[in-house]
C-alpha positions in Angstrom: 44.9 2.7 6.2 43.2 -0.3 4.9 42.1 -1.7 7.7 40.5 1.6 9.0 38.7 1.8 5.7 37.8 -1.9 6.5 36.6 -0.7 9.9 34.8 2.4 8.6 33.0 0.2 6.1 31.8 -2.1 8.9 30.8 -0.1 11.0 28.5 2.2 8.7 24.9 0.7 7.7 22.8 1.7 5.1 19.7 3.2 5.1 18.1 3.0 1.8 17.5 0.0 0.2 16.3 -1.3 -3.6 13.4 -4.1 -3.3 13.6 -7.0 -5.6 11.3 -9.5 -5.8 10.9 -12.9 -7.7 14.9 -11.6 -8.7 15.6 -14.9 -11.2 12.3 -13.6 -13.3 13.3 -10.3 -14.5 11.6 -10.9 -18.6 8.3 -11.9 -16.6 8.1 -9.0 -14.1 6.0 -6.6 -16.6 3.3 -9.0 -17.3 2.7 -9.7 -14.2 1.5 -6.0 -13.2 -2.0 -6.5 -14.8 -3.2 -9.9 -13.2 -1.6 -9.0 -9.7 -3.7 -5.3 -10.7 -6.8 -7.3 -11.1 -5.8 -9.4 -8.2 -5.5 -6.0 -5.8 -8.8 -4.2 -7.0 -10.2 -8.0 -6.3 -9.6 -8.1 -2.9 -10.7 -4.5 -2.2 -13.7 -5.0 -3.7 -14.9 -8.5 -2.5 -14.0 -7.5 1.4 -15.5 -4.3 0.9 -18.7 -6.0 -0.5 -18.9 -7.9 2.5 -18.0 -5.3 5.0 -21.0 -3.0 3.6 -23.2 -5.7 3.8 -22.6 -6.2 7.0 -22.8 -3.0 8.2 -26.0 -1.9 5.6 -28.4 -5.0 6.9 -29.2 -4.5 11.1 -30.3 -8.2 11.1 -26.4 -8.8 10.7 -25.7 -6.4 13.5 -24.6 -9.3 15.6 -21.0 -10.2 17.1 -20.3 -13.2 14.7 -20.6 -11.0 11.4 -19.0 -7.8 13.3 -16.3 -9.8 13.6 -16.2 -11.0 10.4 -16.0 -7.6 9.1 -13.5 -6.5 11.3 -11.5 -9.3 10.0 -11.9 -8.4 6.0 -11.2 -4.5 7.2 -8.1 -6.0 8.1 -7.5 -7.8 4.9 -8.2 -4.6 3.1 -5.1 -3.6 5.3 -2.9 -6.2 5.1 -3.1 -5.8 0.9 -2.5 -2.3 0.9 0.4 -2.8 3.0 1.7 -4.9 0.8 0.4 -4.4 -2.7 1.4 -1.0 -3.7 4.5 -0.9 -3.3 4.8 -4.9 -4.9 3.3 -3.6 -7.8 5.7 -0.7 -8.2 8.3 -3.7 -8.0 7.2 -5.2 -11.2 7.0 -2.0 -13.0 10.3 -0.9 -11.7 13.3 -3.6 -11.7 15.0 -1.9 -8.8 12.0 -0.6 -6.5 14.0 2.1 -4.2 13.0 2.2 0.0 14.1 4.1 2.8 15.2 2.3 6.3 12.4 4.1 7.7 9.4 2.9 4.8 10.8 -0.6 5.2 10.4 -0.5 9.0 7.0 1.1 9.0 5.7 -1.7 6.0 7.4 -3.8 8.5 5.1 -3.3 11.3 2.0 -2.7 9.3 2.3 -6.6 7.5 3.1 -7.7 10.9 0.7 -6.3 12.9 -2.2 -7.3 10.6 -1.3 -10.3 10.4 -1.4 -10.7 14.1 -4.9 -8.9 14.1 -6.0 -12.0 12.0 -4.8 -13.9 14.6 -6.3 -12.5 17.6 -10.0 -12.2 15.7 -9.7 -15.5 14.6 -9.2 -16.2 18.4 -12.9 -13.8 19.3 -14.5 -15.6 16.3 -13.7 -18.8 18.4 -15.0 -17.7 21.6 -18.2 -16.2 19.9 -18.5 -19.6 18.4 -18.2 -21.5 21.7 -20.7 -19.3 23.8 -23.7 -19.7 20.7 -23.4 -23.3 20.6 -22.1 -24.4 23.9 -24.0 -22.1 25.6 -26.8 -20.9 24.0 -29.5 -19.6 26.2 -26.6 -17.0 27.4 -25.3 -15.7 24.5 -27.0 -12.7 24.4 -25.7 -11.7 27.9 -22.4 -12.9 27.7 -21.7 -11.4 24.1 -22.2 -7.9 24.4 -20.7 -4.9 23.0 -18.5 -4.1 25.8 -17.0 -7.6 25.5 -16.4 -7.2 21.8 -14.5 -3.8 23.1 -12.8 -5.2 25.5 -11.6 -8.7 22.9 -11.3 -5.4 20.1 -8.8 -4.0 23.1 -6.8 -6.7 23.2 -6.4 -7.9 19.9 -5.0 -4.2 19.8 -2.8 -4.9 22.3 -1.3 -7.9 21.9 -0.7 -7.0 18.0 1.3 -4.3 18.9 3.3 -6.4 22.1 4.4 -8.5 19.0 5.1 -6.1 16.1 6.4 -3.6 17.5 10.0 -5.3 19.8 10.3 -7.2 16.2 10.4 -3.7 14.5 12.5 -2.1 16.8 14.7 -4.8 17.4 15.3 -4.7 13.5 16.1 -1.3 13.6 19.2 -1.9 15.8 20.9 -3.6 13.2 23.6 -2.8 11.0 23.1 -3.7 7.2 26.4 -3.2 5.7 26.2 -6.2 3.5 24.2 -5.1 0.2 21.6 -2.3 -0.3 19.4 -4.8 -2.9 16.4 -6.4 -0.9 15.8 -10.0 -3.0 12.3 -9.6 -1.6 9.0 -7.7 -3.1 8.2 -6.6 0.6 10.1 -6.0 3.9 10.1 -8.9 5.8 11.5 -9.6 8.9 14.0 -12.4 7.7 14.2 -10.6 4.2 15.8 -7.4 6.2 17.9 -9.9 8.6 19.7 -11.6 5.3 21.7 -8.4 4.5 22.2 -7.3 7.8 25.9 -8.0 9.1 27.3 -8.9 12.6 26.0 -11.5 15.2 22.1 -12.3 14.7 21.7 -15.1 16.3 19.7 -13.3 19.1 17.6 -11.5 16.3 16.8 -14.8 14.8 15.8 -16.9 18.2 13.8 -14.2 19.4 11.7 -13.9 15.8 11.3 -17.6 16.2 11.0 -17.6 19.4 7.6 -15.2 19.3 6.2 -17.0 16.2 6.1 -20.3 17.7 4.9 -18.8 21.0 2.3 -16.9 19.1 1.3 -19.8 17.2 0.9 -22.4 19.9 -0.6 -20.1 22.2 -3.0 -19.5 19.3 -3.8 -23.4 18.2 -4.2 -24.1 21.7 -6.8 -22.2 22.1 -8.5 -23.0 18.7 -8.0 -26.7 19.2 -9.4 -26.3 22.9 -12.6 -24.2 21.9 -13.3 -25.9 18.3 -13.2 -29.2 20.0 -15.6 -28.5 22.3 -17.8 -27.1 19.7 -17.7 -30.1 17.6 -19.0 -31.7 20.1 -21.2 -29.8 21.9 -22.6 -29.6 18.3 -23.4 -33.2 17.9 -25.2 -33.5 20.8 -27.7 -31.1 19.5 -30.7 -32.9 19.0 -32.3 -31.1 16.1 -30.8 -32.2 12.8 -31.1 -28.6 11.3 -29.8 -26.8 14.1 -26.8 -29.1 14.4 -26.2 -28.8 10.7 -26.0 -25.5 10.8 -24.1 -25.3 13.6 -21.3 -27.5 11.8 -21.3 -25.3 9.1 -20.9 -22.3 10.4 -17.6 -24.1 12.2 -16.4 -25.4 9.5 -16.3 -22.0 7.5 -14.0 -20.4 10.4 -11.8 -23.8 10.3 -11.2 -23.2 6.7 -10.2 -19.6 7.2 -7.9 -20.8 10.1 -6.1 -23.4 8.4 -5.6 -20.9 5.2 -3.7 -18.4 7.9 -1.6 -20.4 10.0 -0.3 -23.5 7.5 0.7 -20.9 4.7 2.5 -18.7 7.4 4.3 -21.7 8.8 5.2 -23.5 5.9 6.7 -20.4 4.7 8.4 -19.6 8.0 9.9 -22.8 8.2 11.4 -23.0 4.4 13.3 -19.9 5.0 14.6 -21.2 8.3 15.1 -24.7 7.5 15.7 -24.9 3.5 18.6 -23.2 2.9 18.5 -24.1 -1.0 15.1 -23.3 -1.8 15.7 -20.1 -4.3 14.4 -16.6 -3.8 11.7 -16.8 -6.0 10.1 -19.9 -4.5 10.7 -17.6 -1.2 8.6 -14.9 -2.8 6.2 -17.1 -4.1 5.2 -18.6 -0.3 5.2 -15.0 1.0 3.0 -14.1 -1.9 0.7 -17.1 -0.8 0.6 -16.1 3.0 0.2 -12.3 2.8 -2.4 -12.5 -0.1 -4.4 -15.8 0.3 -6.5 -15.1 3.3 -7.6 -11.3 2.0 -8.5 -13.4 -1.4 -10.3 -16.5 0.0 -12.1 -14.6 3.6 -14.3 -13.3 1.7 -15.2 -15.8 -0.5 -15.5 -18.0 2.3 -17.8 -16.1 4.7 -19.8 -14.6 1.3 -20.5 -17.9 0.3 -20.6 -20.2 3.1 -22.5 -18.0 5.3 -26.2 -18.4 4.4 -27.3 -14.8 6.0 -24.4 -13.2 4.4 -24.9 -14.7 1.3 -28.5 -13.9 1.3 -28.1 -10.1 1.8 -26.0 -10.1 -0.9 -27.9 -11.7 -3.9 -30.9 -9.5 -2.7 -28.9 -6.4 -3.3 -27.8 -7.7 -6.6 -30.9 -9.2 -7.4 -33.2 -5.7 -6.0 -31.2 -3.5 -8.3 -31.3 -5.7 -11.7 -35.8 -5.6 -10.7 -35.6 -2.8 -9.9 -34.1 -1.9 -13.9 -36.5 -4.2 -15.2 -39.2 -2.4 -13.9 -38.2 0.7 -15.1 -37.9 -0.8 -18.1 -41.4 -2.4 -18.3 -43.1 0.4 -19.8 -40.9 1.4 -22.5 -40.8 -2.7 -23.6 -44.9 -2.4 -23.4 -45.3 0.8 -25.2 -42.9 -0.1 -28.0 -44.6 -3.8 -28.3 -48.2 -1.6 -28.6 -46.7 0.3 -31.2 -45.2 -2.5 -33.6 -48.2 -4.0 -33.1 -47.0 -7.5 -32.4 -49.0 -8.0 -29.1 -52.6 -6.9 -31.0 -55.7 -6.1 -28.8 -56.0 -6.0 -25.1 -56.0 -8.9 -24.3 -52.4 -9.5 -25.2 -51.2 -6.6 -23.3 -52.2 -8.0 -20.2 -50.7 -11.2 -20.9 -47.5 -9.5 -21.6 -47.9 -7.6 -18.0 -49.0 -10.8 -16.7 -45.7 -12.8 -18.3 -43.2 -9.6 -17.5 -44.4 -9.7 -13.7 -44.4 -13.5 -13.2 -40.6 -13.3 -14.8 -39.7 -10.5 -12.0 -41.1 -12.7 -8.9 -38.7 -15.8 -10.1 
């Protein structure tokens, strides 16, 4: 009788879980829900900024910053994803989850982070067309190219997500319903799953090392070329610029793919590195690159950047303006600008302050 209750118990699997993340920091877990708040309503807002920049200004109507904001729309993702339910974590020790949420947060981290990936990749190409082939850029970068890279950054996001997801699904987890993770990652959902994994866990390593040399292949390839394609440019400005511009997307790549390695490598390789240092490095890789893209391309992008201090800078004129006549009319009637003459200078000083 025992051993069929032993049998029964092994072969059942559980299908809702409780996710617990940072689990050796219970007494700090409530004060982190206001700065990781802050941190949240951050990244929406600073990729949305950019993103309606973008799409307001039609002299940024090009494929360089379409792709740029297709890459902080998927940021915006990638947090929400993520976030939400992180957040509900901290407020709740034991954050509840069915099988079927896990699965579908699963695929959506997953598959945006994969989306990153693949624009990272069309960034590159745009890249290598402006400066290594200039004169043809307009031809060769259309929309319907952007569709068809759009199309398979699609494509190959979901050829990757979605066997990882429904391999996962397969399994039986039968060893504990308690998740020590603030998210549903693949090897997070693998640690309490029971049986024989060892096909689970070469095929997950299997893809992200295929993925990922595939990918710095191709960077390394096209970047290299640029670099120096870039410094044979003759004018100093132009080749300046050109750097620049590169050296913003290198930034943004190396942010990406070293966080998600190193952290895919300590949960393979260090088995006594604790949970919490676990959660901090998936913290790092899921939430860096939606908190620094936008500060890079914001920044670092001149045109970008540009756009964005006029909009800032048009509305606070435009207040001053409004308020110029009110500020006149109560100086007239204080009467510490006396006479005409003053008046103007105080029109003359108000408008000279609005042109700097």
């Amino acid at each position: 009788m025992g051993e069929d209750g032993n049998t029964s118990s092994f072969n059942s699997s559980y299908t809702n879980f409780f996710l617990v993340g940072f689990p050796g920091l219970p007494e700090w877990r409530p004060f982190l829900v206001l700065p990781l708040t802050f941190l949240y309503v951050t990244i929406i807002s600073a990729n949305a900024l950019v993103i309606h920049t973008v799409a307001a200004q039609r002299s940024l109507h090009q494929p360089m910053y379409v792709l740029i904001a297709l890459l902080l729309a998927v940021n915006i993702c990638a947090a929400t994803a993520v976030m939400p339910k992180m957040l509900e974590g901290f407020v709740h020790y034991a954050n509840p989850i069915s099988l079927h949420g896990c699965l579908a947060q699963m695929f959506f981290i997953y598959f945006t982070l994969l989306l990153d990936y693949n624009l990272l990749l069309a960034m590159a190409l745009d890249r290598y067309v402006a400066i290594c082939h200039p004169l043809r850029y307009s031809d060769l970068m259309t929309s319907r190219l952007l569709g068809v890279l759009a199309f398979f950054a699609l494509t190959r996001s979901l050829g990757v997500a979605v066997p990882l997801v429904v391999l996962t699904s397969r399994a039986r987890f039968c060893r504990t319903v308690v998740i020590r993770h603030f998210t549903c990652e693949y090897i997070a959902l693998l640690s309490i799953a029971c049986g024989d994994l060892t096909f689970n866990n070469h095929l997950g390593l299997a893809m992200r090392l295929a993925t990922v040399s595939f990918d710095l292949a191709l960077l390394g390839t096209s970047y290299t070329r640029i670099v120096y394609a870039a410094f044979r440019i003759s004018s100093g400005g132009a080749r300046a610029k050109a750097l620049h511009t590169c050296s913003s997307h290198l930034l943004v790549i190396l942010t990406i793919y070293l966080s998600g390695l190193s952290t895919s490598i300590v949960f393979r390789v260090a088995k006594t590195v604790s949970q919490d240092v676990q959660n901090l490095l998936s913290a790092i890789y899921l939430l860096l690159p939606g908190t620094l893209n936008p500060v890079i391309y914001g920044v670092r992008t001149r045109e970008i950047r540009q756009h964005i201090e006029k909009t800032f800078c048009g509305k606070e004129l435009a207040r001053e303006v409004r308020e110029k006549p009110e500020r006149l009319q109560n100086v007239r009637v204080k009467g510490k600008l006396p006479g005409w003459t003053s008046s103007i200078w105080e029109i003359g000083a108000l408008t000279s302050g609005n042109k700097r």
